[in-house]
N, C-alpha and C positions, 0 to 999 in steps of 0.2 A: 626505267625500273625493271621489266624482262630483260636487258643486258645484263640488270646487275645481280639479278635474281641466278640468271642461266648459270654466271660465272662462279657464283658462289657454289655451285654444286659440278663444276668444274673435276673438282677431285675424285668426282664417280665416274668420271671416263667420260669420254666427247660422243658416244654412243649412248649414256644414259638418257632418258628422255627428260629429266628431271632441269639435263644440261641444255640440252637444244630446242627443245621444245621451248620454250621462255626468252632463251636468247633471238633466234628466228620469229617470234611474235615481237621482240622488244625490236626488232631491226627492221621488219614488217612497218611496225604503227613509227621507227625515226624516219623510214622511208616516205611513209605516209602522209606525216608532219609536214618535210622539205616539200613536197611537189606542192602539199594546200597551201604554205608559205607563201609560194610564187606566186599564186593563183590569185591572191587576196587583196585588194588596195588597201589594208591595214592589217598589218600582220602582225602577230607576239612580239616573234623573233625574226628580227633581220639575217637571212639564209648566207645571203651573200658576205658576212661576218668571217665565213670560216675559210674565204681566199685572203684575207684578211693578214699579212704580215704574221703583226705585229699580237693578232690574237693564237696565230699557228705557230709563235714563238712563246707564247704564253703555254699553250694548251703542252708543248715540249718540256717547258722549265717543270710544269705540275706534273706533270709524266714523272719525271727524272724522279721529283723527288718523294711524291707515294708512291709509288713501284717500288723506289728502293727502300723506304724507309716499312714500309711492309713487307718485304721480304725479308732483309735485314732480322728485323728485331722478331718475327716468327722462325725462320730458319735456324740463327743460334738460339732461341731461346729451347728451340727441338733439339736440338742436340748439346746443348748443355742438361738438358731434362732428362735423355733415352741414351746416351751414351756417356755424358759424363757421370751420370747421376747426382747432378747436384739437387739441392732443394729449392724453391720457391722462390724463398729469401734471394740464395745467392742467382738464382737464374736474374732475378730482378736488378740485383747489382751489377752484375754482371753488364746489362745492356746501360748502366747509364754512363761510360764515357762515350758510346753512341751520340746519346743526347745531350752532352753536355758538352760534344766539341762543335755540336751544333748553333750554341750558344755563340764562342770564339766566332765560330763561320761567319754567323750572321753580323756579326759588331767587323768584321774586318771586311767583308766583302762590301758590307753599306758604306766605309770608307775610301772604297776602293773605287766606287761607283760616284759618290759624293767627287772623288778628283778627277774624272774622266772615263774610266775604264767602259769600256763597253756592255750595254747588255748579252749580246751574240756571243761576248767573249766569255763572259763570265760562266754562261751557261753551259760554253762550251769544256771549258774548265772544270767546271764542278764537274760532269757528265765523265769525264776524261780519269778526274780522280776515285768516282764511283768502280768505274774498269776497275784504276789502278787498287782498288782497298779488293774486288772481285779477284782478282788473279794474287793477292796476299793473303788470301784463304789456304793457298798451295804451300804455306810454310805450315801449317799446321799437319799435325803425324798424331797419331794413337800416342804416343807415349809422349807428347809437347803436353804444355800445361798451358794457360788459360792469357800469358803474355804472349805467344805466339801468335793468338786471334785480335791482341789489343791494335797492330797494325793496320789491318784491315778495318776492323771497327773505325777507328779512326778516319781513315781514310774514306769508306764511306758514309758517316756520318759529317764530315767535312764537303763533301762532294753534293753529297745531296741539298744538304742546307745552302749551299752559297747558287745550287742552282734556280734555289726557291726564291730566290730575293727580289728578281726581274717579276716574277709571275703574276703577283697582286698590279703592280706597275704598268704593267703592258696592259694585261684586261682594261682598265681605266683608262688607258687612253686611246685602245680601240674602241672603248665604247663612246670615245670624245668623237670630236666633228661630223662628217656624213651620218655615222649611227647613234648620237648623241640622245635623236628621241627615242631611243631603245636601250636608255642607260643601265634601267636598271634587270633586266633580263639579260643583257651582254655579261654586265659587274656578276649576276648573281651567277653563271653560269659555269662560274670556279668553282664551287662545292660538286657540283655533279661532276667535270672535268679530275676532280681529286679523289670522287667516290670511285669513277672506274678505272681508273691506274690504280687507286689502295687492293682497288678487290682482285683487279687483274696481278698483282703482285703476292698477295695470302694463294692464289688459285693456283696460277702455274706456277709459282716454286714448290708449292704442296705438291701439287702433279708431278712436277718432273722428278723430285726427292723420292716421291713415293714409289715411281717406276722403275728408276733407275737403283732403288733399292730392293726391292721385288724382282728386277732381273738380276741382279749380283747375288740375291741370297741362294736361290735358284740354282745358278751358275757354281756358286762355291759349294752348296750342299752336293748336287753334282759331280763335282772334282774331289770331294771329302768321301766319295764312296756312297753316300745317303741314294737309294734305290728310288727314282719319280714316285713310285706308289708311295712315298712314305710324303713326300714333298708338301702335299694340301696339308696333312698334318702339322708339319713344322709351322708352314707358316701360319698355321690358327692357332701356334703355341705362341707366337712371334705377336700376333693379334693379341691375345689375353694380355702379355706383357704391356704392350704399351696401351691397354685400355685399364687396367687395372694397376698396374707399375709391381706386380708380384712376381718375386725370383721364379725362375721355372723350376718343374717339378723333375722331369726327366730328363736323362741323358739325351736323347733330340733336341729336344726343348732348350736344356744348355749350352749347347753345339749350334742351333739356331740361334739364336742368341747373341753368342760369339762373333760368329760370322755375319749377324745382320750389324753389329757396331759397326765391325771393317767396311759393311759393304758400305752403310748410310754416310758414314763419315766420306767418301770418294763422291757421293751423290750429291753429297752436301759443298763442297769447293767444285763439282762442273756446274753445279744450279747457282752458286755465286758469280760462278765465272760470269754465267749467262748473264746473269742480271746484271752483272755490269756494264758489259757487253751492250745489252739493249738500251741501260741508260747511256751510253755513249753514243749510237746510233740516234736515239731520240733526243741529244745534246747538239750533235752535227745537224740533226735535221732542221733544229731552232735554229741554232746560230745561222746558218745558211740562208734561212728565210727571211731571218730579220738583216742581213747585210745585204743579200738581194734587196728586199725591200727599201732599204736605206738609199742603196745605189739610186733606186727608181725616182725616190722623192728629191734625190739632188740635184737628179738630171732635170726631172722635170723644174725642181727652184732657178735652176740654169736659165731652161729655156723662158721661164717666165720671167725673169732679172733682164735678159737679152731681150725679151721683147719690148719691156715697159725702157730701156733703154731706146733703142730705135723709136720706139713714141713720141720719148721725148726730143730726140731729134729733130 
């Protein structure tokens, strides 16, 4: 809960105390938790869960896809909002081939899986195609319209979803055999896994958006001749703007403005990048676990086959 608390106020800077103060208590008492775990001849939660394959291939798949699907649908729904100026309505429209290629995902990856396919792979896949929808945020320009983003959208709404398919699956049957009497803390343990990738996803894509546009507006008012003393100003004109959504009043103000569309719109395709970038790295991270994993469990069916062979000898 202090993780999820710290992160959500994440956007006030990693200095605020609002931020670490909460987070550092919430990491303090999971600390605290693990070592009592051990300690205990009946515990909650089975600790030893999280060397666990097939649950650290789960914990990756739910990564991939609320990180991205929280970032996703906050990030353009800001910049359809603050730079396109659409309304409400269309913002809302706007996000649903998102969701709705999620739907396709789901119906073809579960078929996919039903014939063999791998779980390692799929995940690695979806993970791969999130990148790929992150780095087709770069066709999009100031003067493109709203097809140039439908790629991307696609793309990671396709990514995400097929990487979710494994997630429910695998929890379940980590929490089969050796941890079986700890079904239901294992089983439950997805929501809270989903709660901190959503939030880590709303948080640092806010953050990085936010600074990466705060340092370009800076930058351009700068090179536009605008004198630093005047600078705090702009950008508390920049602030009213997008807290109240009313045209500015003055010529700074306009010029601010201007230049913060330019800047946020560049902030907004490196923070997609990232994100997809990170669900790709937390895609390899699964797959790899769960094919290691696999490896181990064969070996070992090997050597147990070999052995109950010579027995019977």
């Amino acid at each position: 809960m202090g993780v999820l608390v710290g992160i959500s106020h994440l956007s006030q800077g990693v200095s605020d105390p609002q931020f670490w103060l909460p987070t550092l208590a919430g990491v303090a008492l999971l600390g605290g938790f693990v070592i009592a775990e051990q300690r205990v001849e009946s515990p909650f939660f089975p600790v030893a869960v999280l060397r666990n394959p097939l649950f650290l291939g789960a914990m990756a798949a739910g990564f991939v896809y609320n990180f991205t699907q929280s970032s996703t649908v906050l990030q353009f729904s800001n910049l359809w909002q603050y730079v396109s100026g659409l309304s409400p309505m269309k913002v809302s429209a706007g996000t649903l081939p998102f969701l709705l290629v999620g739907i396709i995902a789901a119906l073809l990856t579960g078929q996919l899986i039903t014939n063999g396919l791998r779980n390692s792979t799929v995940i690695f896949v979806g993970g791969l195609l999130c990148a790929l929808g992150g780095f087709a945020t770069l066709l999009h320009s100031p003067g493109s319209g709203y097809l140039t983003l439908l790629p991307a959208l696609l793309l990671l709404g396709f990514g995400a979803t097929m990487a979710s398919i494994p997630y429910g699956g695998l929890i379940v049957k980590a929490a089969s055999g050796k941890f079986s009497s700890f079904y239901g803390p294992v089983t439950s343990s997805r929501t809270t896994i989903g709660q901190i990738a959503y939030a880590m996803g709303l948080a640092l894509s806010t953050v990085m958006v936010d600074k990466l546009t705060t340092g370009g507006v800076v930058t351009r008012l700068r090179e536009s001749g605008v004198p630093p003393t005047r600078t705090g100003t702009a950008l508390d004109s920049l602030g009213i703007y997008v807290r109240t959504g009313k045209d500015p009043a003055s010529r700074l103000a306009e010029q601010t403005l201007s230049v913060a569309k330019a800047s946020y719109l560049n902030s907004f395709k490196v923070t997609m990048v990232a994100v997809g970038l990170l669900a790709l790295l937390a895609a390899l991270f699964g797959a790899t676990v769960l094919r290691r994993g696999a490896a181990v469990e064969a070996a070992a069916d090997a050597a147990d086959t070999t052995t109950a062979e010579w027995a019977g000898e």
